[in-house]
Each structure stands twice: as structure tokens, then as C-alpha cells.
C-alpha positions in Angstrom: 0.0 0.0 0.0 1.2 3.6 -1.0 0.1 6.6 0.4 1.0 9.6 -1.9 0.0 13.0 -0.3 0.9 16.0 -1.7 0.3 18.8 -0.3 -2.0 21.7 -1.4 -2.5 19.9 -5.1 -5.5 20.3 -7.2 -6.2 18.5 -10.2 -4.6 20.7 -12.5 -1.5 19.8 -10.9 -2.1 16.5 -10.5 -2.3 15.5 -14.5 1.1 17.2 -15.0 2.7 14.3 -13.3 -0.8 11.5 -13.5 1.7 9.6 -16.2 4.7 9.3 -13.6 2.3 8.6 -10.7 0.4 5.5 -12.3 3.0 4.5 -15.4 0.5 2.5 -17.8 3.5 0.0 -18.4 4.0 -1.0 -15.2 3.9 -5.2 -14.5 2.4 -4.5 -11.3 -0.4 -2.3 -11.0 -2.3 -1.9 -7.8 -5.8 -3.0 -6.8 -7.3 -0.5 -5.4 -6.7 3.7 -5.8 -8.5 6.5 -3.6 -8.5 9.6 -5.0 -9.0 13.2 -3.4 -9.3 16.6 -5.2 -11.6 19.0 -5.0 -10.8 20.8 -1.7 -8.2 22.8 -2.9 -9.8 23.3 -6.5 -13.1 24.3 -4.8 -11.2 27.5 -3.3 -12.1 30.8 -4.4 -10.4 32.3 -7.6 -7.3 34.8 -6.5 -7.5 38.2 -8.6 -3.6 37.2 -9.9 -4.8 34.1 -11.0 -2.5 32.4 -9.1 -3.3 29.7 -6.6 -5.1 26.3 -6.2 -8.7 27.7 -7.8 -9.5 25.3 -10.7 -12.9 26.1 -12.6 -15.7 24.1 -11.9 -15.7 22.9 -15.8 -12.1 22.3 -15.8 -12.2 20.1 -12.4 -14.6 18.0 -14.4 -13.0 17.5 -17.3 -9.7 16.9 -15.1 -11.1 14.3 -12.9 -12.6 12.7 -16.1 -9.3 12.2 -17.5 -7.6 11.6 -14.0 -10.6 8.3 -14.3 -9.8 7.3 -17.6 -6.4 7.1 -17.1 -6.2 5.3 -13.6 -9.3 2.8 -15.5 -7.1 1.9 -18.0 -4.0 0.7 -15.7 -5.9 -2.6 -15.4 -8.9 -5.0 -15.8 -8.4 -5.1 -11.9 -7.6 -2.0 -10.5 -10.5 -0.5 -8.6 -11.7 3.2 -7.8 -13.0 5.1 -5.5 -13.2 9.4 -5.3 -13.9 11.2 -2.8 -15.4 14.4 -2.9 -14.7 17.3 -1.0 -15.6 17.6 2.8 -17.7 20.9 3.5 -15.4 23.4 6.1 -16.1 25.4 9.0 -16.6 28.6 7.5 -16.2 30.6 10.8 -13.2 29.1 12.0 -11.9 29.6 8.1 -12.1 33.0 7.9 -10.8 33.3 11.7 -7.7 31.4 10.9 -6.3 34.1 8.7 -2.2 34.3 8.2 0.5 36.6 7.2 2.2 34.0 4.9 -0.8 33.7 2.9 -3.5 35.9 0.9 -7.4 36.0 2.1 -8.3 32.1 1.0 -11.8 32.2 -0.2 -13.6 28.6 1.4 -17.3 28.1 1.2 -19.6 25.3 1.7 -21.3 26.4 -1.0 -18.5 26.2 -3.3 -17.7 22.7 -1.4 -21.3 21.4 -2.3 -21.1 22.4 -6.2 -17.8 20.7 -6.8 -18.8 18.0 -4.7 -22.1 16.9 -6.7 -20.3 17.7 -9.7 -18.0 14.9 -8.7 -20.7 12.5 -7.3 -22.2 12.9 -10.9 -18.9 12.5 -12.6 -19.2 8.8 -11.0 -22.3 8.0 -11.9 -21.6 8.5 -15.7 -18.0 6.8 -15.3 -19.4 3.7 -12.8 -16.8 4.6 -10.6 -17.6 4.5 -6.6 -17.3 7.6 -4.6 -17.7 8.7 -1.4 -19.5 11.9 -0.8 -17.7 13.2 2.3 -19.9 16.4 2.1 -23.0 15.2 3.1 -21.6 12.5 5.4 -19.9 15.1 7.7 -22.4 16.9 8.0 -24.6 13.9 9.6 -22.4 14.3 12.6 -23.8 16.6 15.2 -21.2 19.6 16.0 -19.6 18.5 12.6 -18.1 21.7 12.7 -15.6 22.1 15.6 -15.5 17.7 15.9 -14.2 16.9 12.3 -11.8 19.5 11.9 -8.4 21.2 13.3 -8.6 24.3 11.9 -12.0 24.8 10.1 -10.1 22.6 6.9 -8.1 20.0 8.0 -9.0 16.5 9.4 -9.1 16.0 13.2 -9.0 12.5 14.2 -12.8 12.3 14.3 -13.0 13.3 10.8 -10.2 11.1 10.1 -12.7 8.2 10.7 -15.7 9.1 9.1 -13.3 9.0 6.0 -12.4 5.5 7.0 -16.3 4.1 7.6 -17.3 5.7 4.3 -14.5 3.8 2.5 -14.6 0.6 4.4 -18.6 0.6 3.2 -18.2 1.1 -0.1 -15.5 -1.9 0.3 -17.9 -3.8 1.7 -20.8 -3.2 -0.6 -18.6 -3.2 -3.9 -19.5 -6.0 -6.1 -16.0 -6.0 -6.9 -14.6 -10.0 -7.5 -12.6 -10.2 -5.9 -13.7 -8.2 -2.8 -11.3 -5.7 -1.0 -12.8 -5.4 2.2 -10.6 -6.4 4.2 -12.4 -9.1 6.3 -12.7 -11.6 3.0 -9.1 -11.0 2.5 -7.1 -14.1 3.8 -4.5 -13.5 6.9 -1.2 -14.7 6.2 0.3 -16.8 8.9 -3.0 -17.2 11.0 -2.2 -20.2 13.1 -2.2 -19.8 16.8 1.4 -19.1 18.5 3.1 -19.2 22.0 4.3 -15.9 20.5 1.3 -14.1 21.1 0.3 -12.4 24.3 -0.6 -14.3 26.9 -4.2 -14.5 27.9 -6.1 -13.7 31.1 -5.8 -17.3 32.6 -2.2 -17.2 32.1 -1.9 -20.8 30.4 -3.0 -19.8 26.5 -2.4 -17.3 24.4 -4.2 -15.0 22.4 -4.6 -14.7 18.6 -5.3 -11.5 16.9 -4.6 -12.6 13.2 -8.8 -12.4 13.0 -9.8 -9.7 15.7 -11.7 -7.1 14.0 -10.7 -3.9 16.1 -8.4 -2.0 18.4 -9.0 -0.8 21.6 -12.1 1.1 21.3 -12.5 1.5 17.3 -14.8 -1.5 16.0 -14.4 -1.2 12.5 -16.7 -2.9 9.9 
């Protein structure tokens, strides 16, 4: 598994390199790809024209091509997008800084590029996770799911992870990638593992399904 995070990208960016990313010669292409952008594209326009704004028609047509190529890595590589979270507008405009210029971050902007990707989907079969309406099915969304009116807290963090774990579990993909149909490698019990309460046997975790208090699905 790769995680590739780069840091205040949009799309625009993100097809200048799409060919070096995900090579369509490689021997081993990967299973499954989760793809974010939206949040920074969704931004405001700057009057220089610089910065991460990408027009709504241009995101679509980016993420379109961004599909086609990651589609046509393999007969087995799977999708799933992810559209843009909404923000905490308060905190947003709060949190200003002298490093930067006045960034423009609305929910409404959020919701339009965020249906606009849902649809993208829908016309491409691709799965996607619509992280705009699912925050906001959290009461106090606003102050629980983010750091700074933006960025992921670790509550937010996990709605991101149940929305993708149930698309992974309702996927008719063959073969699945949730991750309780996938076989554990070297299951079998061991005197290696911690010892259990009665102090004779020990305890295998190669099938528990969560850790400490997270029970994930």
C-alpha cells in the first residue's frame, strides 16, 4: 500500500505528473486507488490568478481524465473518489495568516464541486464517497471533524475510513477488497502471542476485528 499525499495539489496539478504517478506499463499495477481533489480546487479564484482555484468545468473535465487514465492501468484496479468535505466557514475566515492571501472557502463552493464529482461517477461507474454530506450527519460536525475549520481531526479522520470501508464492503467487486474476506497470512495460533487472562494460552489477533475502542466494519 502507497500513500502519496501532496500537499495543497489540485487536479490541474495533479495531471502534469498522473503519467509518472500511475506509469501505464508498469507489471504491477495496484488493486485498489482512492482519489482526493476537490478541496483545494473548490477554493475561491485569486485576482492574480494564481493559486489552487481550478474552474468548476475544468475540475470536471480533469477528474474525467484523471478516471480514464487510472481505469485503463488494469482490468483489476478499482476506484473510489472522494469528494470534497464541506469546512467550518467561521473558523476559516478566523484562521487568517500573514504568509498567505485571504483564502476564499465556502460550503457552497464545497457542495457544487462536490455533486459535480458525485455525478462525474455515476456517468464513469466509478464508486465515490460523498464526504460532504456524510460530515455533516455528525452533530457539531463543525468544531468535531476538523483542526482548523479545513483540515482532518482525528474524528473526521474516521468518518473517512467508515465511508470507505462501506463502499468496500458493498462493492460488487470479484474479488472483494474489504478487508475481512481477504485471507491473513500466517494465521495459526502461537506461544508468541500475548498471553491470555488465565495465564496458560495465548491470544490470537490474526482475526480480531478492532483495536481498543474503534470497531471497525
Amino acid at each position: 500500500m502507497f500513500l502519496l499525499g501532496y500537499y495543497g495539489w489540485n487536479s490541474r496539478r495533479a495531471l502534469e505528473v498522473l503519467d509518472r504517478v500511475f506509469p501505464k506499463d508498469e507489471s504491477n499495477q495496484p488493486s485498489l486507488i482512492i482519489t482526493y481533489f476537490g478541496g483545494n480546487d473548490s477554493m475561491g479564484p485569486h485576482p492574480s490568478d494564481l493559486g489552487p482555484h481550478v474552474p468548476l468545468s475544468e475540475y470536471i473535465d480533469n477528474m474525467r481524465k484523471i478516471a480514464v487514465h487510472l481505469k485503463s492501468l488494469s482490468d483489476s484496479t478499482r476506484l473510489i473518489f472522494l469528494t470534497c468535505p464541506p469546512v467550518d466557514e467561521e473558523r476559516v475566515n478566523k484562521n487568517t495568516s500573514e504568509y498567505f492571501s485571504h483564502l476564499v472557502r465556502t460550503n457552497e463552493l464545497c457542495q457544487t464541486y462536490s455533486e459535480a464529482c458525485i455525478k462525474l461517477c455515476q456517468e464513469l461507474d466509478i464508486e465515490v464517497v460523498d464526504l460532504f454530506t456524510a460530515f455533516q450527519r455528525r452533530d457539531n460536525w463543525e468544531t468535531d471533524c476538523f483542526t482548523d475549520g479545513v483540515h482532518l481531526s482525528a474524528e473526521g479522520s474516521k468518518i473517512v475510513v467508515e465511508e470507505i470501508l462501506k463502499v468496500l464492503k458493498e462493492a460488487e467487486w470479484n474479488p472483494s477488497l474489504h478487508w475481512k474476506s481477504m485471507l491473513t497470512e500466517f494465521s495459526d495460533d502461537s506461544p508468541y502471542d500475548l498471553v491470555a487472562a488465565d495465564g496458560e494460552t495465548t491470544l490470537n489477533p490474526s482475526e480480531w476485528t478492532f483495536h481498543r475502542a474503534i470497531q471497525w466494519d
